[in-house]
ZALUM-981130 format. One line per field, with one value per residue (C-alpha): residue in three letters; x, y, z. Coordinates in nm, 2 decimals. Layout:
BEGIN
residuo (ala; ...)
X (X; ...)
Y (Y; ...)
Z (Z; ...)
***
This chain:
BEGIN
residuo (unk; unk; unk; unk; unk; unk; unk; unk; unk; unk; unk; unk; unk; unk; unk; unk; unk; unk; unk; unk; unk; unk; unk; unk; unk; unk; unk; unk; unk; unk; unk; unk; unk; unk; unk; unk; unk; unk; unk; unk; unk; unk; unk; unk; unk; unk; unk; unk; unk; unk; unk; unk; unk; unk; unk; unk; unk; unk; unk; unk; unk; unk; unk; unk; unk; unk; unk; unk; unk; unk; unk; unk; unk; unk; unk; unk; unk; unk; unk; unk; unk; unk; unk; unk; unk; unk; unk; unk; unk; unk; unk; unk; unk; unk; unk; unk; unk; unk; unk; unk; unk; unk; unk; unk; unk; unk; unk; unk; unk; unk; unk; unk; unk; unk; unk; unk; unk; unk; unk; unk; unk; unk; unk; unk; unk; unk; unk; unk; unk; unk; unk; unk; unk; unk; unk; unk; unk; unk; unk; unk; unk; unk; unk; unk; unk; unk; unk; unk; unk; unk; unk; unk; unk; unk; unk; unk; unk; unk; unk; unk; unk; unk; unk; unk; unk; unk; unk; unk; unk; unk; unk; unk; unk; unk; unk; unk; unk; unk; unk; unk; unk; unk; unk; unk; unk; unk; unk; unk; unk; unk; unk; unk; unk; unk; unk; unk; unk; unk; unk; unk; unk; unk; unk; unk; unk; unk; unk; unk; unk; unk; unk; unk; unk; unk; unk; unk; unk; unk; unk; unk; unk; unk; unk; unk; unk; unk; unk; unk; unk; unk; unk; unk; unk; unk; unk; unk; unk; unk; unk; unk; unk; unk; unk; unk; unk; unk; unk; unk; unk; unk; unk; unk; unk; unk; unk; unk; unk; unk; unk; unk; unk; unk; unk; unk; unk; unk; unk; unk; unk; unk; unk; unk; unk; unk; unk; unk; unk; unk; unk; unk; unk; unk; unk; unk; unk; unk; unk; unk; unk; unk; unk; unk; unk; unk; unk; unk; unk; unk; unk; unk; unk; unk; unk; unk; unk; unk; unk; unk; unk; unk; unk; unk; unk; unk; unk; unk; unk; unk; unk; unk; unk; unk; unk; unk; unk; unk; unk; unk; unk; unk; unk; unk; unk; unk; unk; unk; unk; unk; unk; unk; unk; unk; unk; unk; unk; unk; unk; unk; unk; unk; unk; unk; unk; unk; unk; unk; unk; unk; unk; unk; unk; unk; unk; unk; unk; unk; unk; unk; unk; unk; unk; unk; unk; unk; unk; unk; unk; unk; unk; unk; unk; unk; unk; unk; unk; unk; unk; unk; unk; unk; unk; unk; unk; unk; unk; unk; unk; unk; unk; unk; unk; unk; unk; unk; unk; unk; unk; unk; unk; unk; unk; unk; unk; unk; unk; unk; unk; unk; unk; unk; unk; unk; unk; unk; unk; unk; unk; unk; unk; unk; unk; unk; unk; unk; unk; unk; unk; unk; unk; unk; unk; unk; unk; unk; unk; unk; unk; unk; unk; unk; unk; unk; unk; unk; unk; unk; unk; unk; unk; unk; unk; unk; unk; unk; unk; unk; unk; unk; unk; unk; unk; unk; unk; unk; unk; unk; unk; unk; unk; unk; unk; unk; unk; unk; unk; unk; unk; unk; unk; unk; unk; unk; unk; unk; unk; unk; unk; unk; unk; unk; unk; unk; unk; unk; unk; unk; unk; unk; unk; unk; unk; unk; unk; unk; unk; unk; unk; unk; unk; unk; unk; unk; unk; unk; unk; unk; unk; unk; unk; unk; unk; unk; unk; unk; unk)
X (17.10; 17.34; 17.29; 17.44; 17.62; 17.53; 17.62; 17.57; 17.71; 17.98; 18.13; 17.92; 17.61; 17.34; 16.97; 16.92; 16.64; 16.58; 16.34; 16.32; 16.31; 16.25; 16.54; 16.73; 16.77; 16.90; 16.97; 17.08; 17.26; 17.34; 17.67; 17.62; 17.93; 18.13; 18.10; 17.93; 17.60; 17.39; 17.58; 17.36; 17.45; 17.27; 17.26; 17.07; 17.11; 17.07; 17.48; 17.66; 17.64; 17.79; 17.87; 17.72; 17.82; 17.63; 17.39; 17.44; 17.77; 17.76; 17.71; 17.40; 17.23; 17.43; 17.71; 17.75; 18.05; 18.10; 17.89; 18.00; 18.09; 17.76; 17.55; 17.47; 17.27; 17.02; 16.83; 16.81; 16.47; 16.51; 16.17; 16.07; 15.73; 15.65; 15.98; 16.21; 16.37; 16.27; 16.54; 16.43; 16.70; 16.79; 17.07; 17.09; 17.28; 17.26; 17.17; 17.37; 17.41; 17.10; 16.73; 16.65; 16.77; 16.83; 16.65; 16.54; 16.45; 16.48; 16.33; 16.54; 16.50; 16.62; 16.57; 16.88; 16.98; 17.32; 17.14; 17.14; 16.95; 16.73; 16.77; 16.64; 16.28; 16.28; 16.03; 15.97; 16.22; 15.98; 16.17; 16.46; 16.40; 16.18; 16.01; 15.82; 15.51; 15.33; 15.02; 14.83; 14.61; 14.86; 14.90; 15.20; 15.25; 15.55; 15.65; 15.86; 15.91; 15.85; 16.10; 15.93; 16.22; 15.97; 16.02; 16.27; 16.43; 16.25; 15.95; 16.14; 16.06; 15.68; 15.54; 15.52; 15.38; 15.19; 15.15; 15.03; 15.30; 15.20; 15.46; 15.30; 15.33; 15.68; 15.55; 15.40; 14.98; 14.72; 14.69; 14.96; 14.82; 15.02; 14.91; 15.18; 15.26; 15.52; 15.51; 15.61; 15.97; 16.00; 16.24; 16.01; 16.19; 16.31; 15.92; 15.81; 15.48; 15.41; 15.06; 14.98; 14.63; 14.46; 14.68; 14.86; 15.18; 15.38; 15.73; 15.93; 16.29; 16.22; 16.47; 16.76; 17.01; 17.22; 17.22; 16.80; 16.75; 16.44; 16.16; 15.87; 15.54; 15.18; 14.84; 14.58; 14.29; 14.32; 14.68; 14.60; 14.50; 14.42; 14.74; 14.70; 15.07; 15.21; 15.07; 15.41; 15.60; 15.89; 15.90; 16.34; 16.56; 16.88; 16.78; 16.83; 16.98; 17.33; 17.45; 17.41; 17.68; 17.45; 17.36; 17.19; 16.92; 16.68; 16.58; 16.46; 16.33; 16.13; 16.06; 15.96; 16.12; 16.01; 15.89; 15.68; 15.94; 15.96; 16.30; 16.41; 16.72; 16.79; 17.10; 17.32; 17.64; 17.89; 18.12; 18.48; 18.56; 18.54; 18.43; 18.08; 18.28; 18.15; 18.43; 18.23; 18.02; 17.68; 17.61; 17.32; 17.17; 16.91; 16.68; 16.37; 16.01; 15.73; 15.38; 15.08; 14.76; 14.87; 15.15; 15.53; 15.77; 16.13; 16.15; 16.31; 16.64; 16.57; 16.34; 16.29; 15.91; 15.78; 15.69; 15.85; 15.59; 15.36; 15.67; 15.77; 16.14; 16.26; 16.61; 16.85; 17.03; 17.41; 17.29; 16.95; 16.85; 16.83; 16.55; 16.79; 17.14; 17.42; 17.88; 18.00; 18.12; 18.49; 18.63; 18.71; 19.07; 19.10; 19.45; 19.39; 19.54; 19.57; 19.57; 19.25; 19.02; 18.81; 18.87; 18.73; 18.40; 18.49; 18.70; 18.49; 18.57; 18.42; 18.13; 18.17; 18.22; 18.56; 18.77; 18.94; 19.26; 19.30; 19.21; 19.36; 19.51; 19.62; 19.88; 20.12; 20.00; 19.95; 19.95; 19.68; 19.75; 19.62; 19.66; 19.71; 19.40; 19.29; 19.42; 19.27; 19.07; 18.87; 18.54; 18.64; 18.86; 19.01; 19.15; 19.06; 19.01; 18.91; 18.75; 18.56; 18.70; 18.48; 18.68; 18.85; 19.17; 19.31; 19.61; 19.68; 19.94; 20.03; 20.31; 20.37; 20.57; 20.58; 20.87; 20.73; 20.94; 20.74; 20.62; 20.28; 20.31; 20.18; 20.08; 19.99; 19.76; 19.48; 19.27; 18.99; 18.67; 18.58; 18.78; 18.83; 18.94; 19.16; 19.48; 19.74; 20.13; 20.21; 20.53; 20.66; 20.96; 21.18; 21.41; 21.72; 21.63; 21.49; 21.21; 21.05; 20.77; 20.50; 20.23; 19.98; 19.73; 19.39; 19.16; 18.88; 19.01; 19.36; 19.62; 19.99; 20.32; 20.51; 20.89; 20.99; 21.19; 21.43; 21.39; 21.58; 21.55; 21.44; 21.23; 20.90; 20.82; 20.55; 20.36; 20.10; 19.87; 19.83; 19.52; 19.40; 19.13; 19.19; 19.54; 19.67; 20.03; 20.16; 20.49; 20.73; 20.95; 21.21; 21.18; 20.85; 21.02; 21.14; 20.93; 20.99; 20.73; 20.59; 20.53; 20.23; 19.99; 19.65; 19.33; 19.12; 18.81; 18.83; 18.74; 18.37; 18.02; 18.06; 18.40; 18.36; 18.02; 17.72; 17.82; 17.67; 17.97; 18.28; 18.64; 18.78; 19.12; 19.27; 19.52; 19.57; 19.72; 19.74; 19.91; 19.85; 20.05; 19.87; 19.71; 19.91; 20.19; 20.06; 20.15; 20.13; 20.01; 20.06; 19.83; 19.64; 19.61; 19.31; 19.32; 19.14; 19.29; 19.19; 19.07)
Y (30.66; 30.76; 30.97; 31.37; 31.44; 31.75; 32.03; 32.14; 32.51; 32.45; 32.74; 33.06; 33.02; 33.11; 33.18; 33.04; 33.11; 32.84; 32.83; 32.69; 32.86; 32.59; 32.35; 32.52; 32.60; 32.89; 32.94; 33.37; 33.36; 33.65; 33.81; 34.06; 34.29; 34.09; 34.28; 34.26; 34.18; 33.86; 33.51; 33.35; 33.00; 32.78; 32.43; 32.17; 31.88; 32.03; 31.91; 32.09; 32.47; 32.72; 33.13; 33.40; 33.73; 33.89; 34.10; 34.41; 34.50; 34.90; 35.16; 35.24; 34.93; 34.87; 35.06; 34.91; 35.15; 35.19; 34.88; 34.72; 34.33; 34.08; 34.42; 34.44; 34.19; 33.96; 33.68; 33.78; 33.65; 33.54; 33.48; 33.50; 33.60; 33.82; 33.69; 33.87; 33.79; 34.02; 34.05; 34.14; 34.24; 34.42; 34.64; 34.65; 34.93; 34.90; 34.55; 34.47; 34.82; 34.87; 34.76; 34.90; 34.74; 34.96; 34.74; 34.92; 34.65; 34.66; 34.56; 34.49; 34.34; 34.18; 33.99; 33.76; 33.66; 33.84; 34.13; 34.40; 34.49; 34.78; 35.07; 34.96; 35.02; 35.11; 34.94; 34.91; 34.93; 34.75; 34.41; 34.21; 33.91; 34.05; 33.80; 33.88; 33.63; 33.63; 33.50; 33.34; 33.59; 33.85; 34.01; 34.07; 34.04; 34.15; 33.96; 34.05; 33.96; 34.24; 34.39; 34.53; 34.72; 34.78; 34.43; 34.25; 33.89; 33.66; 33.89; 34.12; 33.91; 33.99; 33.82; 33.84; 34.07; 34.10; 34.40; 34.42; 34.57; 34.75; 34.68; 34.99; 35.26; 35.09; 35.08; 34.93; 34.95; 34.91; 34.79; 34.59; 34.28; 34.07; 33.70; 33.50; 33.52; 33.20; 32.92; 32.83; 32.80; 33.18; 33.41; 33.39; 33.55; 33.46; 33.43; 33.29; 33.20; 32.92; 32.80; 32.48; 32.30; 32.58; 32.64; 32.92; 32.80; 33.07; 32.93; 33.10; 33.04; 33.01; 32.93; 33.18; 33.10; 32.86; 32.51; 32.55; 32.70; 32.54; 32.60; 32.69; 32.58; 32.69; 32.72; 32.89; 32.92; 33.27; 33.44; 33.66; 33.40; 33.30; 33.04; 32.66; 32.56; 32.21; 31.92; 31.80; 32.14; 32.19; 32.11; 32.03; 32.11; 31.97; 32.06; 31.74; 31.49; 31.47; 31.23; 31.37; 31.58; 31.87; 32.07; 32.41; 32.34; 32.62; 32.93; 32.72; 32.75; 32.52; 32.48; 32.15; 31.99; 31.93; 31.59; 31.74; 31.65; 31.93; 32.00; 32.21; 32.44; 32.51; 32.63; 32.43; 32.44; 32.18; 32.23; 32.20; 31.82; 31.83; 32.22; 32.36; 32.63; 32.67; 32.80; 32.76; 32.94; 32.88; 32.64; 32.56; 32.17; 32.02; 31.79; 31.62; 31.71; 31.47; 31.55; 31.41; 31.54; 31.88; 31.93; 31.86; 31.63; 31.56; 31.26; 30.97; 30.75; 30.51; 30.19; 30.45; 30.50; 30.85; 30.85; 30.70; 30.68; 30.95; 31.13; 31.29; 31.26; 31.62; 31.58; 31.67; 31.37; 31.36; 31.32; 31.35; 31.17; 31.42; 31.45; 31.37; 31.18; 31.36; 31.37; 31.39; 31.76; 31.81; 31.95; 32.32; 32.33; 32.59; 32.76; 33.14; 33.37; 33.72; 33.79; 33.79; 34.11; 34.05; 33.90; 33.59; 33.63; 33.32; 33.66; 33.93; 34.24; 34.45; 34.67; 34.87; 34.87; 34.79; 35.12; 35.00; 35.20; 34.97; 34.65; 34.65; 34.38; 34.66; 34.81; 34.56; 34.27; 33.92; 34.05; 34.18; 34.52; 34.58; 34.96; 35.01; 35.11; 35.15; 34.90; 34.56; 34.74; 34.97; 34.99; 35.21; 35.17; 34.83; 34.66; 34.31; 34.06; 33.73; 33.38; 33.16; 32.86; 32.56; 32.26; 32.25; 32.12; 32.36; 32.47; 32.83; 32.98; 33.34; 33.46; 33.83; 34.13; 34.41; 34.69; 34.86; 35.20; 35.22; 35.02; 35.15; 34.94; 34.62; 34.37; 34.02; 33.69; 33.74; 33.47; 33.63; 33.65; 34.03; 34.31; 34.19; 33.84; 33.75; 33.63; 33.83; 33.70; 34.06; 34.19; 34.52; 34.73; 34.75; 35.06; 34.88; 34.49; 34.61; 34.38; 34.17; 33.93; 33.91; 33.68; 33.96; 33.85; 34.01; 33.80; 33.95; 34.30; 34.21; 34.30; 34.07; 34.09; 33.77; 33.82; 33.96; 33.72; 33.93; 33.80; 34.00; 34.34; 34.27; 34.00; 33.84; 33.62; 33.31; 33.32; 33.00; 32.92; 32.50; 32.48; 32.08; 32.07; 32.34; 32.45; 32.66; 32.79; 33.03; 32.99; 33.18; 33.08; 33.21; 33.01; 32.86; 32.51; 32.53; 32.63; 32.77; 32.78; 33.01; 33.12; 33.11; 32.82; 32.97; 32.85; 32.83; 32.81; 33.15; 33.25; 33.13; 33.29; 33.11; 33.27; 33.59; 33.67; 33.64; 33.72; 33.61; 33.50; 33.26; 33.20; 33.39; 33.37; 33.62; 33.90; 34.22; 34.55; 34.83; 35.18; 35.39; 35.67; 35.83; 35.49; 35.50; 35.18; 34.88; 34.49; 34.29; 33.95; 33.68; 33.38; 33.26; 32.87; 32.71; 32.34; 32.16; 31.84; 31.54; 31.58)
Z (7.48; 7.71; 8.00; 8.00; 8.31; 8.54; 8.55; 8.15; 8.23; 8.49; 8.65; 8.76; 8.50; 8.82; 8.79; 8.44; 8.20; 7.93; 7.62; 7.30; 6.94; 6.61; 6.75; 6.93; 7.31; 7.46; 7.85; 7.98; 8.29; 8.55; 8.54; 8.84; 8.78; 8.53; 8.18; 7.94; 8.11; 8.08; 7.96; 7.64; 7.59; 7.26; 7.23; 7.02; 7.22; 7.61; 7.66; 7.44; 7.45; 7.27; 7.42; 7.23; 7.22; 7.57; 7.48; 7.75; 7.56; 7.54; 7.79; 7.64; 7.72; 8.06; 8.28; 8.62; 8.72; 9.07; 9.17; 9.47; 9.45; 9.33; 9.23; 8.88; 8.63; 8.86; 8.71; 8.37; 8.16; 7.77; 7.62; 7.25; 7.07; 6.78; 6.57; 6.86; 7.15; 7.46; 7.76; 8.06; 8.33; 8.62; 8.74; 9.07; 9.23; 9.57; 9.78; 10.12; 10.30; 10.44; 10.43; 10.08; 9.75; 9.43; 9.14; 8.85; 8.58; 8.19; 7.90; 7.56; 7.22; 6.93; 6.57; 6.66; 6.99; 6.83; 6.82; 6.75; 7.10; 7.12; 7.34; 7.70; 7.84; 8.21; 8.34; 8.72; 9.06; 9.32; 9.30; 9.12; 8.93; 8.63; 8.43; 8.09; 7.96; 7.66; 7.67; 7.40; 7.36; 7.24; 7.62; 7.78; 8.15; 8.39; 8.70; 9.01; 9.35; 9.61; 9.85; 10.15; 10.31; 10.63; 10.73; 10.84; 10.74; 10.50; 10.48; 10.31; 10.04; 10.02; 9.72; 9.34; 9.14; 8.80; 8.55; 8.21; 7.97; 7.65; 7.36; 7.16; 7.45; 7.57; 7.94; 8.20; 8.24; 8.44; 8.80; 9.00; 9.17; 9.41; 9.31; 9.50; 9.87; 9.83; 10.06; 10.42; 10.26; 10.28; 10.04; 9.72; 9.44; 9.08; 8.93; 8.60; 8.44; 8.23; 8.09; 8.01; 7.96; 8.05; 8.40; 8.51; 8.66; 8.86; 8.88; 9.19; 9.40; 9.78; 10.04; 9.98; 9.70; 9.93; 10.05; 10.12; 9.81; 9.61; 9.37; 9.45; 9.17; 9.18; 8.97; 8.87; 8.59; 8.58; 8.54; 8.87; 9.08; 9.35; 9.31; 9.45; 9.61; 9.42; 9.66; 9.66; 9.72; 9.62; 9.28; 9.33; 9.60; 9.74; 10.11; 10.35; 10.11; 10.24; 9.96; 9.68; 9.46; 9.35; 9.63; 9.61; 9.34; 9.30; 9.06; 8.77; 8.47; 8.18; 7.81; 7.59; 7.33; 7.03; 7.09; 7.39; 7.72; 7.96; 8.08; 8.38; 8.39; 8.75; 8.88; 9.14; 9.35; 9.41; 9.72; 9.71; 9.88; 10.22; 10.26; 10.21; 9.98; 9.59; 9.44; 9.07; 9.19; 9.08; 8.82; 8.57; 8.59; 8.36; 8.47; 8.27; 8.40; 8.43; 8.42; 8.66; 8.75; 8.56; 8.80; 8.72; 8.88; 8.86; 8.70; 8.91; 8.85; 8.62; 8.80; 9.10; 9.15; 9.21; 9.50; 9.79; 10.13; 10.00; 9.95; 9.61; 9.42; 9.41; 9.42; 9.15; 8.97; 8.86; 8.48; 8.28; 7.95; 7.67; 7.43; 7.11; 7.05; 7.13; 7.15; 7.46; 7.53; 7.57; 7.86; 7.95; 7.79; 7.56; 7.42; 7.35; 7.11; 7.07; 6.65; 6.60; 6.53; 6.85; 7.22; 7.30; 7.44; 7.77; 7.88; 8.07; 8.22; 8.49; 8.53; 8.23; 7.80; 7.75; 7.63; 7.27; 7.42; 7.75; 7.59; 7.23; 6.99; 6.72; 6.96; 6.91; 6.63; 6.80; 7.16; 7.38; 7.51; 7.88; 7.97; 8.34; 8.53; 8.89; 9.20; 9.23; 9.52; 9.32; 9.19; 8.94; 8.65; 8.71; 8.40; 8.44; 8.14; 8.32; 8.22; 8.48; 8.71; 8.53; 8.77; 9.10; 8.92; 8.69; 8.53; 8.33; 8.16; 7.99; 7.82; 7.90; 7.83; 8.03; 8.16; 8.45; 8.54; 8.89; 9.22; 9.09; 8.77; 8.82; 8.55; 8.56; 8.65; 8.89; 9.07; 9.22; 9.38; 9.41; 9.54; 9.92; 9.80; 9.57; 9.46; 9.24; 9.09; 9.00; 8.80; 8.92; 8.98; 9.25; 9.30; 9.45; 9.30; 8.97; 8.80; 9.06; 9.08; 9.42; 9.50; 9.64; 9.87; 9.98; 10.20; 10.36; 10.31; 10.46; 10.21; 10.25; 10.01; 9.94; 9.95; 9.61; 9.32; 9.08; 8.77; 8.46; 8.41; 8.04; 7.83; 7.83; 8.08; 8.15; 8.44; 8.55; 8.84; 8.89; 9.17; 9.23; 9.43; 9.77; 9.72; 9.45; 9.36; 9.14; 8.92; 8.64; 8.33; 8.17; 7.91; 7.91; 8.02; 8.31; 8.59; 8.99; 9.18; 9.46; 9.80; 9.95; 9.91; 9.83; 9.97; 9.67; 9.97; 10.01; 9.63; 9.72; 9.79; 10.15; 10.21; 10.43; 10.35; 10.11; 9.83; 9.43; 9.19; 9.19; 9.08; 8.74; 8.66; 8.41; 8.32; 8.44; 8.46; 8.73; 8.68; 9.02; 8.85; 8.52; 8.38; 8.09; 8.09; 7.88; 7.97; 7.63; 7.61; 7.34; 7.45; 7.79; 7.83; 8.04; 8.09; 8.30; 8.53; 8.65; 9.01)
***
């Protein structure tokens, strides 16, 4: 059989939670402030996944207005007992101004991992990362880590936590017990419990969610401990292996397959060439478990032994074997269009439900319709619709209509990161020029203007973005055929969680429409085009 190539869910799919239901897989993913909340992906074969609808998709379950950049949905959990599925998330409001965090957690469930999705149970604020078990007894058990805002640096991160939840009184019950400290790695976060032959397993992330991120595995005969660290700690991790392409491997999560293989889901990142910059933000890999002594391993290369001097394989691999045949997936290019009764779901927004008035295909038949909201600076209003980078070389292409009556109309492509980074080729109005296209620039919170191009006063136009690798340009049609491109070159490094800060998310690339006046012009689009290129 061959072997499935790494990453399975390229392209900002961090902090993945993976389980098994009859035959099929399912992975959630964090979305942080892209809307709707939580990415679900399926699969039969552990390579090729499909995107279901997300499941926080109404204000009722989730509204994240206001949030600054990389708030919002954390480390999601997908488990399923009792015929449902049961979503546990958090929605963090408040994270990097200060020594607290604002983390109140969730609970919601379903019959169909299409829901519908039941209202949400608050459930606890003392940590992120919620994790819901079901034992085989019929209890039910919350996890978190801890945030000790008295302390300062890694100890912030003060352990994991256990509570009983009750399913008929909707809450949690009974005493809180702290039954993992974490190991010398430091950071312990992103908890999950597994049993297995009569062992607890606590399942954490240590090391920060960077390039000495790692998990973290321990046991126990009793689900409160006390918890016996892995003798071969950690369980995967990229840390100090230079020469290998998937760096970052931490905040994991396992299930079996039918045919009894454990498989790990962990996420990864995988630097721009030459730069330490993950612009694809972080990435879900899938590696195969094996099993010695009770404790798991990452399987080794094929002919590799397991251990090498005493010491154990826990690096992630470029590929995995999967536990059935399988096609080869095909890559990201996908040709969009707008006359159909919903938008794609690859296309999110942010922070909050889409309003069927700024994002509409009955306005004009076989065009979206984005109203003009807020500036690309706000955390407020913005109308954004946006798919994910999934490959350093890319190409993308709309075709857009729009007659702007103001400077403060703006409409068209964005390439961003969050609100103090990103990359706009904006159509406006110029009182003396008439129509005029910019290349708008914001890196670290410094705003610049490229030098306008009049292009008619009238008529659709096509606007594309061709990045390979670090440099990106924007260009414009006429015609669709005939192509100029523009000033500047963009650094796609700076679209990155290591750009400027720490920071949770990565590369989209989308539409847009801003209207600093009374939010009321409309830019029409017919189709977006996303194609992937050979490095």
């Amino acid at each position: 059989m061959p072997s499935a190539v790494n990453p399975v869910l390229p392209g900002f799919h961090p902090d993945p939670s993976m389980i098994r239901v009859g035959d099929t897989y399912y992975i959630a993913n964090s979305t942080f402030e892209w809307y709707p909340g939580v990415e679900i992906s399926r699969s039969t074969d552990l390579v090729n996944w499909e995107t279901v609808p997300s499941p926080l998709n109404s204000k009722r379950l989730l509204d994240m207005e206001g949030a600054i950049a990389s708030c919002g949905i954390w480390a999601p959990c997908l488990t399923w007992s009792d015929g449902l599925f049961w979503l546990i998330y958090t929605n963090v409001r408040t994270w990097n101004s200060g020594p607290w965090k604002d983390t109140p957690n969730y609970l919601t469930t379903a019959p169909s991992i299409e829901g519908p999705w039941s209202d949400p149970v608050y459930l606890n604020s003392s940590g992120f990362d919620p994790s819901l078990f079901h034992d085989d007894d019929g209890t039910k058990w919350l996890v978190n880590m801890e945030w000790d805002y008295r302390k300062t640096g890694s100890k912030q991160f003060s352990g994991i936590l256990l509570q009983r939840y009750s399913p008929a009184r909707k809450k949690l019950v009974g005493p809180v017990k702290k039954i993992f400290p974490g190991s010398e790695i430091g950071m312990v976060e992103g908890p999950h419990l597994y049993k297995r032959n009569g062992w607890y397993y606590v399942m954490a992330a240590e090391g920060g969610t960077s390039y000495e991120h790692a998990v973290t595995i321990a046991r126990s005969r009793s689900i409160d401990g006390p918890y016996e660290l892995h003798p071969h700690n950690p369980l995967i991790s990229s840390y100090a292996h230079d020469d290998i392409k998937i760096k970052k491997a931490g905040h994991g999560s396992w299930c079996d397959s039918p045919d009894g293989r454990t498989y790990l889901a962990f996420l990864c990142g995988r630097p721009l060439p030459g730069t330490i910059s993950c612009v694809l933000g972080r990435e879900t890999s899938i590696q195969e478990l094996i099993w010695q002594d009770d404790w798991p391993y990452v399987k080794p290369p094929a002919g590799k032994a397991l251990f090498t001097d005493g010491i154990a394989h826990n690096y992630p691999l470029d590929t995995f074997e999967p536990p059935v045949a399988f096609t080869p997936p095909k890559n990201g290019s996908v040709d969009y269009v707008f006359d159909g009764p919903v938008i794609h779901h690859d296309f999110k927004n942010l922070r909050t439900a889409r309003d069927p008035a700024v994002y509409t295909l009955t306005r004009r038949p076989g065009f979206l319709s984005l109203r003009g909201g807020q500036s690309p600076f706000s955390n407020y209003g913005q109308t954004l619709l946006a798919r994910r980078q999934t490959a350093f070389s890319f190409s993308v292409q709309t075709y857009m209509d729009f007659a702007p009556s103001s400077f403060q109309h703006l409409a068209g492509m964005a390439w961003r990161y969050d609100e103090r980074n990103f990359y706009l080729l904006a159509l406006s109005l110029d009182e003396q020029q008439g129509r005029v296209l910019n290349v708008l620039t914001m890196i670290d919170g410094v705003f610049a203007r490229s030098n306008e191009t009049v292009v008619p006063l009238e008529g659709p136009l096509w606007l594309g973005l061709t990045c390979r690798n670090r440099l990106g340009r924007f260009r414009f049609s006429l015609d669709g055929k005939t192509w100029t491109e523009l000033r500047p070159a963009l650094d796609a490094a700076v679209l990155s969680d290591e750009h400027g800060g720490l920071g949770f998310t990565g590369a989209f690339v989308g539409m847009f429409c801003v209207d600093t006046i009374n939010y009321s012009t409309y830019a029409d689009f017919k189709s977006f085009t996303y194609q992937e290129l050979m490095d």
